[in-house]
Rosetta silent file (secondary structure, phi, psi, omega in degrees, C-alpha in Angstrom):
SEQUENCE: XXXXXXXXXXXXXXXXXXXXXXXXXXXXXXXXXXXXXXXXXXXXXXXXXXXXXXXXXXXXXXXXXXXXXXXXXXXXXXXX
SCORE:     score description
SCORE:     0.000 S_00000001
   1 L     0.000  125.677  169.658  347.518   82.466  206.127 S_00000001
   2 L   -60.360  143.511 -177.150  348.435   83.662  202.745 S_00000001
   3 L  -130.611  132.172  165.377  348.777   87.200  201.982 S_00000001
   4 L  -118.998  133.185 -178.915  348.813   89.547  198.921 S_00000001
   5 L   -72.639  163.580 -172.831  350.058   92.841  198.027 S_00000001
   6 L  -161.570  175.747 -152.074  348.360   95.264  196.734 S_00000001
   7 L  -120.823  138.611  142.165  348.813   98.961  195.831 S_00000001
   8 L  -123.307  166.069  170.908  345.895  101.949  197.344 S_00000001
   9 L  -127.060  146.580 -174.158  345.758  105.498  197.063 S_00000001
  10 L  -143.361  140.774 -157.610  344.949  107.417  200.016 S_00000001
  11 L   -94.864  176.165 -150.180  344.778  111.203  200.377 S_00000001
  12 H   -76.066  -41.859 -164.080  347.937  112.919  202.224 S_00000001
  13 H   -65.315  -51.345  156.700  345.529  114.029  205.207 S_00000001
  14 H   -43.057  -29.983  165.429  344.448  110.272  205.914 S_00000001
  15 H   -67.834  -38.066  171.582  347.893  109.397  205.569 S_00000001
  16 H   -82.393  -20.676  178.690  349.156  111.276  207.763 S_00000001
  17 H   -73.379  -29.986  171.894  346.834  110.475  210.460 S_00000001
  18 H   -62.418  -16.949  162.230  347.737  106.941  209.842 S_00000001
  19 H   -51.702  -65.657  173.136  351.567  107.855  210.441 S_00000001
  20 H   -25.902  -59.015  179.747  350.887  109.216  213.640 S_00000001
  21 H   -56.415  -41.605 -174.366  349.447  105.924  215.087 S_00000001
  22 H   -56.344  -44.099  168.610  352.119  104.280  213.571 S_00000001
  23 H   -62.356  -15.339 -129.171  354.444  106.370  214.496 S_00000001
  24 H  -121.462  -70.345 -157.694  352.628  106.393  217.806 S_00000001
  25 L    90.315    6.856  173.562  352.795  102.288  218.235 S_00000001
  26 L   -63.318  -26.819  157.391  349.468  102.146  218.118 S_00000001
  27 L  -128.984  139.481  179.000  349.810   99.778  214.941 S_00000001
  28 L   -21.593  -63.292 -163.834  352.977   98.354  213.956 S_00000001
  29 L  -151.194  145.435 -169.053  353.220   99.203  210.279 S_00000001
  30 H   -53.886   -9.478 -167.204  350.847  100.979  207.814 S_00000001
  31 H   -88.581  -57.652 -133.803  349.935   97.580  206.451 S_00000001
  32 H   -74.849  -36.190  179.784  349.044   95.573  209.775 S_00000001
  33 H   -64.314  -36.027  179.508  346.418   99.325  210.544 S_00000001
  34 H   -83.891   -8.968 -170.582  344.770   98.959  207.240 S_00000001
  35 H   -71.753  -28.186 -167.555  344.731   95.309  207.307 S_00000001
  36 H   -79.003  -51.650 -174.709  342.720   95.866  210.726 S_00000001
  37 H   -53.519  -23.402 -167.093  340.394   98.666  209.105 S_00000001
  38 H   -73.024  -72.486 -143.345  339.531   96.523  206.550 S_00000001
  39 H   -64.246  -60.382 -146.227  338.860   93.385  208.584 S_00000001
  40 H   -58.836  -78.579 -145.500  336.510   95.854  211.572 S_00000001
  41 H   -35.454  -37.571  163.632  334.924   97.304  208.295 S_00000001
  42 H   -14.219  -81.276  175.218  333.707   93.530  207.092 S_00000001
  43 H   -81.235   -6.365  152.689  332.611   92.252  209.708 S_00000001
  44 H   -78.035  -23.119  156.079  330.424   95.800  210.417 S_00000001
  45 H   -51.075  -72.690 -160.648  329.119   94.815  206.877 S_00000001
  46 H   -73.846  -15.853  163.152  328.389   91.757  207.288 S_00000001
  47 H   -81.480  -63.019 -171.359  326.544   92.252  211.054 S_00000001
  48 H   -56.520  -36.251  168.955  324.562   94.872  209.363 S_00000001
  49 H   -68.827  -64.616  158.871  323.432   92.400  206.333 S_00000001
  50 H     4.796  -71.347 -166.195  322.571   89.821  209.483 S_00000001
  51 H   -71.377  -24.145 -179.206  320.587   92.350  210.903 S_00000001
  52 H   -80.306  -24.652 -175.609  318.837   93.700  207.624 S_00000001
  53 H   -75.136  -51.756  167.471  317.932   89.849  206.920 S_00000001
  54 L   -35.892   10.563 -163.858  316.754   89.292  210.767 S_00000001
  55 L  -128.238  -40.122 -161.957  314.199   92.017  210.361 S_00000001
  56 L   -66.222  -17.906 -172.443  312.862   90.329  207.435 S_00000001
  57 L   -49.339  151.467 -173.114  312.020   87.357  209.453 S_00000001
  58 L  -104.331  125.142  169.721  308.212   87.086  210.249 S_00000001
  59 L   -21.728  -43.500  179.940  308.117   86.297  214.612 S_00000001
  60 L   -81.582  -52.700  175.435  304.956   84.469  214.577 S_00000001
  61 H   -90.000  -22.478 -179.194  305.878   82.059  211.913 S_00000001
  62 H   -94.014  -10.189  155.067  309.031   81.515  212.664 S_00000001
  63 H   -33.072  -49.526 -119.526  307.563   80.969  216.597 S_00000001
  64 H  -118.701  -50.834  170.247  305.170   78.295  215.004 S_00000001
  65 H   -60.195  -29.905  176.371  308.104   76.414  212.916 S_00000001
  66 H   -71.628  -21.087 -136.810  309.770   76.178  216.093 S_00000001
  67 H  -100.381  -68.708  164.371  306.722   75.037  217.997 S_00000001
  68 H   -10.992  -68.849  171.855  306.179   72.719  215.350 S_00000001
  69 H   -67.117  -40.845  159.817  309.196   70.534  215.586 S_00000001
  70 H   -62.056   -6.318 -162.354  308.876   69.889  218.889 S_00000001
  71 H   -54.852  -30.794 -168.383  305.114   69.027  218.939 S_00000001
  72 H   -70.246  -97.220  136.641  306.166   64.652  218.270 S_00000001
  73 H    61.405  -78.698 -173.975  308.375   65.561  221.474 S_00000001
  74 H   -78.945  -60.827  161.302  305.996   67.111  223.405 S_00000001
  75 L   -45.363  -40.208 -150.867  303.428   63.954  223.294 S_00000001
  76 L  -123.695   23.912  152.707  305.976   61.766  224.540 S_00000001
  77 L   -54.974   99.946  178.795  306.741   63.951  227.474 S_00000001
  78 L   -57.503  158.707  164.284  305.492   62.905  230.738 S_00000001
  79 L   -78.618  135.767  172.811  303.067   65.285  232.497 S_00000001
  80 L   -71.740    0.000    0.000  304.069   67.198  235.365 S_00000001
């Protein structure tokens, strides 16, 4: 995968707690912890837009669309 550098500013208190892990071994190197914060924070975006669209959804209708497509299906089902 390709990768690019890039520059951030971060205040000294944040910094230092990120030494610690590092220092620590909890992440390698300061890049590979923010590369991780980054990636968690995304994909916590991107669940949360999921979930904000899912709500918009109506239950009933989309019950009915489902119901729908199977009805051709459903005729040519024997009965039990």
């Amino acid at each position: 995968m390709a990768a690019s550098k890039i520059a951030i500013t971060m205040d000294d208190k944040t910094l230092k707690r990120l030494d610690i892990l590092v220092k620590s071994k909890f992440f390698p190197n300061r890049s590979k912890a923010i590369q991780q914060a980054v990636n968690e924070k995304l994909m916590r975006i991107e669940k949360s837009r999921l979930a904000q669209e899912c709500a918009k959804l109506n239950p009933e209708f989309e019950q009915s669309l489902a119901e729908k497509g199977f009805l051709p299906e459903l005729e040519e089902w024997p009965q039990y």
